[in-house]
MARMIVEX-52387 format. One record per atom (N, C-alpha, C, O): atom name; x, y, z. Coordinates in steps of 0.1 Angstrom, whole numbers, m for minus. Example, Ala and Ser with C-alpha at 12.3 -4.5 7.8 and 13.67 -1.06 7.14 Angstrom:
N:132:m57:78
CA:123:m45:78
C:132:m33:78
O:142:m33:85
N:128:m22:71
CA:137:m11:71
C:129:0:79
O:134:11:80
# end
This chain:
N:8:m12:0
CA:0:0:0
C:9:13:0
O:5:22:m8
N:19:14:7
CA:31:26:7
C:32:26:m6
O:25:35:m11
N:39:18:m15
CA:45:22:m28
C:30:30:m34
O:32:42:m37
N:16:24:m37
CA:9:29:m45
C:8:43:m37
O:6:51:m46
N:9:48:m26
CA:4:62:m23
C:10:68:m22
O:6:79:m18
N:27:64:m26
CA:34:70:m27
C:40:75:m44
O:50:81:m48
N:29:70:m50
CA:29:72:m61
C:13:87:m68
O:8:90:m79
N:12:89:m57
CA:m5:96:m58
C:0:107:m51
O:5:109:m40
N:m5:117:m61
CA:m5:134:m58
C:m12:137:m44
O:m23:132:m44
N:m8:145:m31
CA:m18:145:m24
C:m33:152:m23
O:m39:156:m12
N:m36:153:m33
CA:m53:154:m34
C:m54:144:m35
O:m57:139:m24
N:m54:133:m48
CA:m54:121:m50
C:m52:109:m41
O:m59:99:m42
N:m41:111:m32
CA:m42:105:m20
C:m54:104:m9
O:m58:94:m3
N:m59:121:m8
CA:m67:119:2
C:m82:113:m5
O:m91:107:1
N:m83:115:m17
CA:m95:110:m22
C:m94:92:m25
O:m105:87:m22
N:m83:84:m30
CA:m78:72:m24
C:m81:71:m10
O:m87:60:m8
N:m80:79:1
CA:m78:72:14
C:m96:66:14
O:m101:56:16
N:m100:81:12
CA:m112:86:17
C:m121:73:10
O:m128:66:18
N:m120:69:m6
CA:m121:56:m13
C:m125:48:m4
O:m136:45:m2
N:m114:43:4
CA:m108:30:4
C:m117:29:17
O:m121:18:19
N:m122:38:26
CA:m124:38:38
C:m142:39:40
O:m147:38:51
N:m150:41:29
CA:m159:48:25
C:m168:34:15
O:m160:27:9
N:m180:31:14
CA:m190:23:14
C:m191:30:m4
O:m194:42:m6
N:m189:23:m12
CA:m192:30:m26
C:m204:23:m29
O:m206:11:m29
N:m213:34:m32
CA:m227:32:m41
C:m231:36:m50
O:m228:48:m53
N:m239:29:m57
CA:m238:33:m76
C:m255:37:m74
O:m262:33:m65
N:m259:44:m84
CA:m271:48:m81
C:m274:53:m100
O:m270:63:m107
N:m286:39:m103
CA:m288:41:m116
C:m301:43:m119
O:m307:33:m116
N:m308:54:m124
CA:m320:58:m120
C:m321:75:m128
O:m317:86:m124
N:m328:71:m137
CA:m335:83:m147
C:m341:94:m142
O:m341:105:m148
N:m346:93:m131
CA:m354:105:m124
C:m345:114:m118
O:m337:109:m110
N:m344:128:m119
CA:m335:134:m116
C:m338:136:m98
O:m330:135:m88
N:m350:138:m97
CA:m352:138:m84
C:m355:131:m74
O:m357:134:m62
N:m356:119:m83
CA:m350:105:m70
C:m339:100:m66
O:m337:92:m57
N:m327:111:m81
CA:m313:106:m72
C:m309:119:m63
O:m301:118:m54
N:m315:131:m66
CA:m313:140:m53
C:m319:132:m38
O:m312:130:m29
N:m333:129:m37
CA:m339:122:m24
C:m329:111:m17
O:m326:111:m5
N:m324:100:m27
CA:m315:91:m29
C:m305:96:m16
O:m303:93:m4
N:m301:106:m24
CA:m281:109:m26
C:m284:121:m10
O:m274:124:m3
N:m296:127:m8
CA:m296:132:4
C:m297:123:17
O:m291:125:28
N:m305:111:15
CA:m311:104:24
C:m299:95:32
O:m296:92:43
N:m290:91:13
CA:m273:82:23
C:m262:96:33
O:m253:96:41
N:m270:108:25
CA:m258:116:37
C:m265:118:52
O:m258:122:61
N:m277:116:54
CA:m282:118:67
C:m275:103:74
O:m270:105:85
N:m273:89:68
CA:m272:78:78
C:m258:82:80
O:m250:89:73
N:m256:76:91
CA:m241:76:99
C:m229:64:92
O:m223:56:99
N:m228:64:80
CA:m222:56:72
C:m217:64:63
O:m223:71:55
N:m197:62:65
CA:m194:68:55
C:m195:63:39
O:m190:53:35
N:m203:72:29
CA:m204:66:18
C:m197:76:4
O:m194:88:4
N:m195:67:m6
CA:m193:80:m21
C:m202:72:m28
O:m202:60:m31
N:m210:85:m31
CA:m220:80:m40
C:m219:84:m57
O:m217:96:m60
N:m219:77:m65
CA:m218:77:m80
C:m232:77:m88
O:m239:67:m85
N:m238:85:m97
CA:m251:86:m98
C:m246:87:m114
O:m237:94:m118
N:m256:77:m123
CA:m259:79:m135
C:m275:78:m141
O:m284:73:m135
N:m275:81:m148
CA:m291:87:m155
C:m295:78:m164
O:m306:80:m170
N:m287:64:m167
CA:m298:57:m178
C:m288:45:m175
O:m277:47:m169
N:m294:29:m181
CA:m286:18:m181
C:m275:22:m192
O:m265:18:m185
N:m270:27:m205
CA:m264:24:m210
C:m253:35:m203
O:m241:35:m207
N:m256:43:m192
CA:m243:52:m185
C:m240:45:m178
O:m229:47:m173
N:m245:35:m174
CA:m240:25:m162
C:m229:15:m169
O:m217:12:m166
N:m238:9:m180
CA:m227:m3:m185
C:m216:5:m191
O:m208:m1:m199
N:m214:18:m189
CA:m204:24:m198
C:m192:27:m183
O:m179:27:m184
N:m198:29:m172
CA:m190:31:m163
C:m186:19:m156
O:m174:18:m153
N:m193:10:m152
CA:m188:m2:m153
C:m179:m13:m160
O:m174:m23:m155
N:m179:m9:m172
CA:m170:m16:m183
C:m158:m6:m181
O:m149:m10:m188
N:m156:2:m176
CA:m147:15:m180
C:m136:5:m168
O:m139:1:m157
N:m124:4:m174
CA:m116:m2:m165
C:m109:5:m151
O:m105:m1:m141
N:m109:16:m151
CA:m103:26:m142
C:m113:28:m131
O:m110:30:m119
N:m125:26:m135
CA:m131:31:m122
C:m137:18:m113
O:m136:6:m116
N:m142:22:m102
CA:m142:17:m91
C:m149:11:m88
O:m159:17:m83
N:m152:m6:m86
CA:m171:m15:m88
C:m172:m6:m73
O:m163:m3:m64
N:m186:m4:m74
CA:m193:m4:m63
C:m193:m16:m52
O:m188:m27:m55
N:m199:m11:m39
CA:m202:m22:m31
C:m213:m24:m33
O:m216:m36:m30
N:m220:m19:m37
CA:m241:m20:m39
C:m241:m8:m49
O:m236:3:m48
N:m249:m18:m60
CA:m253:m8:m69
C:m272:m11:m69
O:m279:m21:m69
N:m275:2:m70
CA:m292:4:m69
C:m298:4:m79
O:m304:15:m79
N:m302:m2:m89
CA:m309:0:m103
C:m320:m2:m102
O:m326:m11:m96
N:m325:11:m110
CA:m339:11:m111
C:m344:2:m121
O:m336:m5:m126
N:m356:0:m126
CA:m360:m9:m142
C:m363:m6:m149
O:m362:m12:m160
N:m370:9:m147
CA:m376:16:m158
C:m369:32:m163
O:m373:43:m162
N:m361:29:m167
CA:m349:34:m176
C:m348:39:m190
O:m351:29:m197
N:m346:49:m198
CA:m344:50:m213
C:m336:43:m216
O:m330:36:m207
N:m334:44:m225
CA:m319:39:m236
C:m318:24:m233
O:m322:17:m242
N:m315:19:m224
CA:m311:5:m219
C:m321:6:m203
O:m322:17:m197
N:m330:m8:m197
CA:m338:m5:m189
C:m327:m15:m181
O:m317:m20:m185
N:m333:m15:m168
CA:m329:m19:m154
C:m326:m32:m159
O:m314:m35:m160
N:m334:m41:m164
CA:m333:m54:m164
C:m325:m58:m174
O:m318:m68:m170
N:m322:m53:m185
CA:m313:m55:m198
C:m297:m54:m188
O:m289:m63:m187
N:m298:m42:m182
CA:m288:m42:m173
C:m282:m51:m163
O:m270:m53:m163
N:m293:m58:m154
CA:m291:m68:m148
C:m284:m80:m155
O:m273:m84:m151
N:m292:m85:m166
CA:m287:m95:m172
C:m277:m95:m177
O:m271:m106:m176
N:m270:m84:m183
CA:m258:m78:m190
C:m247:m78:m179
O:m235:m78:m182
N:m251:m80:m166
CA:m240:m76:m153
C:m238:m91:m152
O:m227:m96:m153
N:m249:m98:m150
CA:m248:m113:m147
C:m238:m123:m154
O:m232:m134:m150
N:m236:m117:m169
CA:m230:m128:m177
C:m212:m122:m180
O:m203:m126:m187
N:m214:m110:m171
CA:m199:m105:m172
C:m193:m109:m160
O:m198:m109:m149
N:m177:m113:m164
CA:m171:m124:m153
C:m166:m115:m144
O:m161:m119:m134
N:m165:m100:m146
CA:m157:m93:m139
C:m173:m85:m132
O:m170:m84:m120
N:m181:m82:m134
CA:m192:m79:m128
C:m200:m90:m120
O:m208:m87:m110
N:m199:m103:m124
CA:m209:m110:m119
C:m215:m112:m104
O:m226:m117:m101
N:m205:m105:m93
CA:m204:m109:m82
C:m209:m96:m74
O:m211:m96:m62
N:m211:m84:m86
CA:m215:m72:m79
C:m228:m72:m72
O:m236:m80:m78
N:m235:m66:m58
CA:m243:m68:m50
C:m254:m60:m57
O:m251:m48:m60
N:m267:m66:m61
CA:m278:m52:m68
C:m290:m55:m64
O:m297:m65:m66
N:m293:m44:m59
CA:m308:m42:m50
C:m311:m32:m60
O:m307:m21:m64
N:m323:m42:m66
CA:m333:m32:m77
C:m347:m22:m67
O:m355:m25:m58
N:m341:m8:m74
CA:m349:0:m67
C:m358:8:m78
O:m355:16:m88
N:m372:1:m73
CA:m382:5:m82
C:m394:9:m79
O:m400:5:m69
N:m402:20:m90
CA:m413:23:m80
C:m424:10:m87
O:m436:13:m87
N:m422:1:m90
CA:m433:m9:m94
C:m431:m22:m81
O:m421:m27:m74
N:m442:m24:m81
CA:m445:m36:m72
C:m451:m45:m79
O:m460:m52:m73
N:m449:m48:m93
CA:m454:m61:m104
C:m448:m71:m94
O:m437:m71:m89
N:m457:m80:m93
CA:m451:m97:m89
C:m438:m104:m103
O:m428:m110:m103
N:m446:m99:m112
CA:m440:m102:m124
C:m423:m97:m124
O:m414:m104:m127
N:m420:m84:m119
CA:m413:m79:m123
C:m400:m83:m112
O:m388:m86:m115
N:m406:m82:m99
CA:m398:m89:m92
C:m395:m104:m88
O:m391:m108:m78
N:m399:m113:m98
CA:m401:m128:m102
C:m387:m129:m111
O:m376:m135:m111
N:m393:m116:m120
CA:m381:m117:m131
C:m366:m113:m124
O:m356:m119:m127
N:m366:m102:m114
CA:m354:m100:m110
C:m348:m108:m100
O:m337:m106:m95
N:m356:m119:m97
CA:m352:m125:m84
C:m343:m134:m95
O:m331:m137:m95
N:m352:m137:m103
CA:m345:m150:m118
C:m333:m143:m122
O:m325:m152:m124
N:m328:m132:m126
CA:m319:m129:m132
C:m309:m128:m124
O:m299:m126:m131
N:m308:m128:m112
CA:m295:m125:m106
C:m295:m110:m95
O:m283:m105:m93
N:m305:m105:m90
CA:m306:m91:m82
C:m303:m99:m69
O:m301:m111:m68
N:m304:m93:m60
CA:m299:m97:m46
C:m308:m92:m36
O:m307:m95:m24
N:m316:m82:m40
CA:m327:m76:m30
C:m334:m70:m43
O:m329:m66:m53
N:m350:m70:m36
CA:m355:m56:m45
C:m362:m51:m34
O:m367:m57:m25
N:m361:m36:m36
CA:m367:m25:m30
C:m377:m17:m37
O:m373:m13:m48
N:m391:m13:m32
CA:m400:m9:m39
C:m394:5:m34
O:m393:6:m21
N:m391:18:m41
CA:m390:36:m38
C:m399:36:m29
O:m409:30:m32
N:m400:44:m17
CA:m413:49:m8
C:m409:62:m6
O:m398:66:m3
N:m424:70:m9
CA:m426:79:m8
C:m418:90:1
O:m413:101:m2
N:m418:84:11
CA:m415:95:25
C:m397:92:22
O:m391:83:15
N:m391:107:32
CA:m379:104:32
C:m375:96:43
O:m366:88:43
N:m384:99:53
CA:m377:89:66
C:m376:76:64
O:m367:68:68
N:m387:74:54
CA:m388:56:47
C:m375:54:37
O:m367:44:40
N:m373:59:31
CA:m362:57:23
C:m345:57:36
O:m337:48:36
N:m346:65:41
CA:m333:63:48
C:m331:55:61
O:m320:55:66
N:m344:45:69
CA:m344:34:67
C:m341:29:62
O:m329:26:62
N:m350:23:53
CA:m346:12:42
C:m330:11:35
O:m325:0:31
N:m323:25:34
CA:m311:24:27
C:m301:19:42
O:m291:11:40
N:m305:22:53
CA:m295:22:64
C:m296:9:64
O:m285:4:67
N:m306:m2:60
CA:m309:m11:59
C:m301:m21:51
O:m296:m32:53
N:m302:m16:44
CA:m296:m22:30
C:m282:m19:30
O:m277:m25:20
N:m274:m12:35
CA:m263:m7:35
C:m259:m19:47
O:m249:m25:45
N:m267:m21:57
CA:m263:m26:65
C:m264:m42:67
O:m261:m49:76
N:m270:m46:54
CA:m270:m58:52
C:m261:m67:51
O:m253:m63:43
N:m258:m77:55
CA:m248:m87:49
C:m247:m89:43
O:m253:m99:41
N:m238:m85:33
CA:m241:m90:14
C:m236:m107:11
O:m239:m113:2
N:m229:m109:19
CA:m219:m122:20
C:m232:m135:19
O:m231:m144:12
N:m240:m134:25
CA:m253:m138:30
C:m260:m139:16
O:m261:m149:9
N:m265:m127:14
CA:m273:m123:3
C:m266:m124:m10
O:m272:m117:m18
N:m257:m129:m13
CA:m252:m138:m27
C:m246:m142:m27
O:m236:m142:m35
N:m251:m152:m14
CA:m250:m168:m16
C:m262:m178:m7
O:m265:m177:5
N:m267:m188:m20
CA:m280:m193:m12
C:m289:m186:m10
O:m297:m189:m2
N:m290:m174:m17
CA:m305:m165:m17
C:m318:m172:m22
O:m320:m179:m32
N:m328:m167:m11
CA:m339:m177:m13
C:m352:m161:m10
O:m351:m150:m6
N:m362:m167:m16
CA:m371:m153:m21
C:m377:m150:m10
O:m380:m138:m9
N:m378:m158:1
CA:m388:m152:10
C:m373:m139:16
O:m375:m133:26
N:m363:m137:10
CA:m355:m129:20
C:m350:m123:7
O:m338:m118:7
N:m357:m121:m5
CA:m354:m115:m15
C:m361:m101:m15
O:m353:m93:m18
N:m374:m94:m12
CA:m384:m87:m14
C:m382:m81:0
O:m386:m87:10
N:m374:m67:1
CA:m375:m57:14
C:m385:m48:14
O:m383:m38:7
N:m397:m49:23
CA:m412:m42:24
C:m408:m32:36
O:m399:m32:44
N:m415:m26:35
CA:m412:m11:40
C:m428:m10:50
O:m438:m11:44
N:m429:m8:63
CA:m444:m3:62
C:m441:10:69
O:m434:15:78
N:m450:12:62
CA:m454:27:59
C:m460:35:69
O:m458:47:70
N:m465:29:76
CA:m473:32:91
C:m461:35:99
O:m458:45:105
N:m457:25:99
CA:m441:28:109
C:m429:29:105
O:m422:19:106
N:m425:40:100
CA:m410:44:87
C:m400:37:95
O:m390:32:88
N:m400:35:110
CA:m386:31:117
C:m385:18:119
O:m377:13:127
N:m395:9:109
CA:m396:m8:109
C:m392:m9:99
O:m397:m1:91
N:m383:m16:92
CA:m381:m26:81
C:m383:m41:80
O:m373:m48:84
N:m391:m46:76
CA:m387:m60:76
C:m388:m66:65
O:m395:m62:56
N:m380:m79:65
CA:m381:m87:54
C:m391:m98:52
O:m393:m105:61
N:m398:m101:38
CA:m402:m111:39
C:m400:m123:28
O:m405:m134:30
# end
């Protein structure tokens, strides 16, 4: 670790440290103002995070194929996407050897049985339905941040696939 940081300008360093020390989350999701709600709600939890935000699937598979930058620890993909949708995306992550292992909690505002059938089938590791409220949302992400991912891709089974939110009580999360 000396030699690489001693090879790094010190801005670069402190943004390496800060990297390395720091929870990276990818956040793919068309709506501009669900990645502002998003990207405010991970700065309220007590978790250091760097959050990366792109606007459509084909900015994602462009940043993730891009060799320089940095896999996420959890990436959040939504499904309903231009250009390339959540799920093309999924699939496209699944069959790449260097992505396959990335953790993806599909974050969507549909609650299709259908849709979360298909994403349990393709390879996602949670799906999260968007809720309305902010306090719901930064639950659910403290949640999910705080999950054991080690757990959750491997031997994933559906009743611990689908994270419900209720709404009555923003400070419960549970799984079913």
């Amino acid at each position: 670790m000396k030699g690489k940081e001693s090879l790094l300008s010190d801005k670069n360093l402190k943004l390496y440290k800060m990297e390395n020390d720091a929870l990276h989350i990818l956040l793919a999701d068309d709506d501009e103002d669900d990645r502002i709600f998003f990207k405010e709600a991970l700065q309220e939890i007590k978790v250091r995070t760097v959050v990366t935000l792109v606007n459509d699937g084909h900015q994602l598979m462009n940043y993730l194929n891009q060799p320089g930058n940095h896999l996420p620890n959890v990436l959040f993909l939504d499904l309903n996407m231009p250009v390339k949708n959540g799920m093309d995306c999924l699939i496209e992550i699944r069959k790449n050897s260097r992505l396959k292992d990335l953790a993806i909690a599909i974050y969507s505002t549909s609650s299709s049985e259908e849709n979360i059938e298909e994403a349990f089938v393709r390879g996602a590791n949670i799906y999260i339905q968007k809720p309305d409220d902010f306090s719901a949302l930064k639950s659910i992400l403290e949640q999910v941040i705080n999950l054991n991912w080690q757990y959750h891709t491997s031997g994933l089974r559906r009743e611990n696939f689908l994270l419900n939110i209720n709404t009555k009580k923003t400070d419960e999360v549970s799984k079913t």
